[in-house]
Residue, then its C-alpha position, 0 to 999 in steps of 0.5 A: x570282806x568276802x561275802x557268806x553263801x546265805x546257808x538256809x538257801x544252799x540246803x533248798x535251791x540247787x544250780x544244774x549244769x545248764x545253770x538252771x536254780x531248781x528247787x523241790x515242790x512242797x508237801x513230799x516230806x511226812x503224813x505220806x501214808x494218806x496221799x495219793x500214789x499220783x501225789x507223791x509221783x509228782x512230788x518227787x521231780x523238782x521244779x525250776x525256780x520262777x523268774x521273779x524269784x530268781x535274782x533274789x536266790x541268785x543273790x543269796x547263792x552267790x552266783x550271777x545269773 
């Protein structure tokens, strides 16, 4: 039986060209109003996903890593 792309993880992790997993930092969705201008800058960019995360994601994703 073919294995399922676990469907939570395809919706916050995504694979780059150069076949990096990204994913995007917390706290950057509501109540922006009261966060700083320098907050929400940084909050935009996405960060690379930690080594001891990444075979788990991998895994979850359906790719080899």
């Amino acid at each position: 039986m073919k294995q399922k792309t676990h469907s939570g993880t395809k919706k916050r992790f995504k694979q780059t060209g150069s076949g990096k997993l990204m994913m995007s930092k917390a706290c950057k969705n509501h109540l922006l109003s009261s966060k700083s201008k320098r907050q929400k800058k940084y909050g935009q960019q996405g960060i690379e996903v930690p080594s001891s995360r990444k075979k788990t994601i991998a895994r979850l994703l359906n790719i080899s890593q």
